[in-house]
N, C-alpha and C positions, 0 to 999 in steps of 0.2 A: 231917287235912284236906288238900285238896289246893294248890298254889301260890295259885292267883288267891284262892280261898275263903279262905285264910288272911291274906293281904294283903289285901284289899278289906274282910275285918272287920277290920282296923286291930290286927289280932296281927303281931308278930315272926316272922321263920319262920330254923330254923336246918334248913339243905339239905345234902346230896354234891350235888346240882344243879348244873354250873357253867355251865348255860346259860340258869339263871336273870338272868344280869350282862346279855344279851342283851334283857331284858326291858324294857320301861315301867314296870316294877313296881319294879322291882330301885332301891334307895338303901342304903348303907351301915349306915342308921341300922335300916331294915326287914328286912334278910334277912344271912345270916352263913352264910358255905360251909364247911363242914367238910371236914377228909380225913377221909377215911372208920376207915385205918391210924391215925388219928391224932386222934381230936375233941377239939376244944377249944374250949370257948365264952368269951372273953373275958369279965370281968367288967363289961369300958365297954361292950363290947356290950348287955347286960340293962340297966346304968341311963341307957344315952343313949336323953332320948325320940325318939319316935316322928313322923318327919317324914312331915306329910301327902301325902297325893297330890295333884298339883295337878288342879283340877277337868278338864281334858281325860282326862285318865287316869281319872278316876272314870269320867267318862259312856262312854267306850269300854267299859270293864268293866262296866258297869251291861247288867241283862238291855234295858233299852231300846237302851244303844248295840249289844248283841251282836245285838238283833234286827233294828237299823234296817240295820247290819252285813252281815247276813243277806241280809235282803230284798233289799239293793240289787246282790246280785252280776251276779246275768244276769237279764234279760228274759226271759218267755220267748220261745220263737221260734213266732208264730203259723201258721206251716205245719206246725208239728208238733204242737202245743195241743190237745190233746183237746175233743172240742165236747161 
C-alpha cells in the first residue's frame, strides 16, 4: 500500500522513506524509517500502540478534504471558460 493509504487505515507503516518525517502523517508511534543497508524493526516499535490522528489530519486526508482541497485551487478565469 502506499504512504497515505496505509496510515489513514490506521496500519504501522515501516519505510526507506525519510521524507516521510515531513509529513502530517508522520508520529513515532505510526511509521519507522529503515536503512535500507541495514533494516531493523525495533521490537517497541510493533507493541507501542497506535497514536491517533488528530481530527484535522484525518479530514485533510479524507477524499472530502482532498477534494474540497482540489476544488478550491483556482477559479476559473472567465475569458478563457469555454461557453
Amino acid at each position: 500500500m502506499r504512504t497515505i493509504e496505509t496510515l489513514m487505515s490506521n496500519c504501522k507503516l515501516v519505510t526507506t522513506n525519510r521524507h516521510v518525517r515531513e509529513s502530517a502523517l508522520y508520529h513515532p508511534s505510526r511509521v519507522h524509517i529503515i536503512d535500507r543497508d541495514d533494516p531493523q524493526i525495533p521490537e517497541e516499535f510493533l507493541r507501542q500502540p497506535f497514536e491517533p490522528h488528530p481530527a484535522d489530519v484525518r479530514e485533510r486526508h479524507s477524499i472530502r478534504g482532498w477534494a474540497a482541497e482540489l476544488l478550491s485551487l483556482t477559479e476559473p478565469d472567465q475569458r478563457t471558460a469555454p461557453v
